[in-house]
Kinemage of the C-alpha trace (Angstrom):
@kinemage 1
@onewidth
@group {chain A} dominant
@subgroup {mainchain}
@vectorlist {calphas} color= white
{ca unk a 1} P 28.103 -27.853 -88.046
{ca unk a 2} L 26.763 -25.933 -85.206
{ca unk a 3} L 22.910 -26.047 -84.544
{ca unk a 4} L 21.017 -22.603 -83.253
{ca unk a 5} L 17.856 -22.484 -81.063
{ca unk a 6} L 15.577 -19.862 -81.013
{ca unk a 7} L 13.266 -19.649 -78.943
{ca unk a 8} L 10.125 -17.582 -79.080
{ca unk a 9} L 7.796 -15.534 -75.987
{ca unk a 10} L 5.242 -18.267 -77.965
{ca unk a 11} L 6.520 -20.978 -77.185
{ca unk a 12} L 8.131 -22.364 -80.155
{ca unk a 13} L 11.676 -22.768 -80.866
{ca unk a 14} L 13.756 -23.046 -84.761
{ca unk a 15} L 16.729 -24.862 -85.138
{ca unk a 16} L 19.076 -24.367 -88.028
{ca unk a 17} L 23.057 -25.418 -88.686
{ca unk a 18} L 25.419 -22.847 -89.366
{ca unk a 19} L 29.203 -23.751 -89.855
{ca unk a 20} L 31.239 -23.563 -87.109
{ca unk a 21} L 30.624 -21.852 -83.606
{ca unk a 22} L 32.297 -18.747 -84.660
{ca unk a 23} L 29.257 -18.364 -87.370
{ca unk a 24} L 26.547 -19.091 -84.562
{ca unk a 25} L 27.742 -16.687 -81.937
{ca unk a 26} L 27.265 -13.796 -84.706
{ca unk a 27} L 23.879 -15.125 -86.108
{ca unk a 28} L 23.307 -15.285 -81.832
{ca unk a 29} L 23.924 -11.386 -82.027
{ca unk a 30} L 22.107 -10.449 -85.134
{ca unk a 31} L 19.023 -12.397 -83.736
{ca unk a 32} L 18.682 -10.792 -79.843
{ca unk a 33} L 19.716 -6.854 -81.799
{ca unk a 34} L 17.629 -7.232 -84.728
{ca unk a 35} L 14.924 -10.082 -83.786
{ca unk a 36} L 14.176 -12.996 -85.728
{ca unk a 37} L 12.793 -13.863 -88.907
{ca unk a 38} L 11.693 -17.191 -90.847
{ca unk a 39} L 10.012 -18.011 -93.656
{ca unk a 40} L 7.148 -19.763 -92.790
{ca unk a 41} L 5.276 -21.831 -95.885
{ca unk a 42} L 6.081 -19.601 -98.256
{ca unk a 43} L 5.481 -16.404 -95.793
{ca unk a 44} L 8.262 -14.235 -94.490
{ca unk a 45} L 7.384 -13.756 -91.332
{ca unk a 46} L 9.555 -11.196 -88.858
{ca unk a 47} L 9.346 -11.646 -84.668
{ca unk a 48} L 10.932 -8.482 -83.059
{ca unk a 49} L 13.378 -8.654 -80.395
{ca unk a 50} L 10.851 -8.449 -77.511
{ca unk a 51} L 9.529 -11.554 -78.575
{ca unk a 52} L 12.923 -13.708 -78.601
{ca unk a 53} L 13.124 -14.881 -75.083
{ca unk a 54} L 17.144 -16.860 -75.718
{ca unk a 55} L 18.989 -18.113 -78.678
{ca unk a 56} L 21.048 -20.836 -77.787
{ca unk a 57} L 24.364 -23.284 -79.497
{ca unk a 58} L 26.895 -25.548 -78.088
{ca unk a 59} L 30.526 -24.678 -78.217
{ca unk a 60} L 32.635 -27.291 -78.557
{ca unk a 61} L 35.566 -25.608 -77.151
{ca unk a 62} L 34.369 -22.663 -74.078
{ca unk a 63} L 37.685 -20.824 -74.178
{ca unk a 64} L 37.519 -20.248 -78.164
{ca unk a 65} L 34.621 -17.872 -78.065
{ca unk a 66} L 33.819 -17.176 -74.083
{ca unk a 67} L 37.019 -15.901 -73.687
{ca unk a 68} L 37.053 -15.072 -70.022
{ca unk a 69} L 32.804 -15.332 -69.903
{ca unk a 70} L 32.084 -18.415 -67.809
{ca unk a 71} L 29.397 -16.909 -66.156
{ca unk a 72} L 27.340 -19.895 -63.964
{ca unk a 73} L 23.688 -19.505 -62.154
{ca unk a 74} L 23.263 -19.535 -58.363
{ca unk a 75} L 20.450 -19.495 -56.368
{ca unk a 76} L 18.839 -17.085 -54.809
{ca unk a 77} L 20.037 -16.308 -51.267
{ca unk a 78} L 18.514 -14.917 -48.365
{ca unk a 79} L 14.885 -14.825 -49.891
{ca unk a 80} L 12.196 -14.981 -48.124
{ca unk a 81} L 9.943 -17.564 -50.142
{ca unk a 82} L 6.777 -16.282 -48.329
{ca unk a 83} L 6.787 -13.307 -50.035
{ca unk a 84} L 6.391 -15.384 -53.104
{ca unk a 85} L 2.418 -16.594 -52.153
């Protein structure tokens, strides 16, 4: 099973399993094209896209779905941290 985070511009995140990582990485795309939706205590409730800030699942294997995607973060460079204050 492969677990799925969502996680809102509210501050809260869902979690649910799908089967395999194949099944999350098109759930992934559904959810940042369409937006999200849950049912809530009995209440459907819909979030549009703007308010999904990332949706999130580990792959067990990186080359199966990333293919040639290993993108990694790096720091800013040459910034001038003044400009920040």
């Amino acid at each position: 099973m492969t677990v799925i985070n969502v996680y809102l511009q509210d501050g809260r995140t869902f979690h649910y399993e799908v089967g395999n990582p194949t099944k999350a990485r098109e759930h992934a795309h559904r959810i940042v094209n369409y937006g999200w939706r849950n049912n809530e205590e009995g209440i459907e409730c819909y979030y549009p896209v703007h308010q999904v800030l990332k949706v999130t699942f580990d792959m067990p294997n990186k080359d199966t779905l990333a293919g040639k995607y290993h993108a990694k973060p790096r720091t800013l460079c040459n910034f001038d941290k003044e400009k920040l204050q």
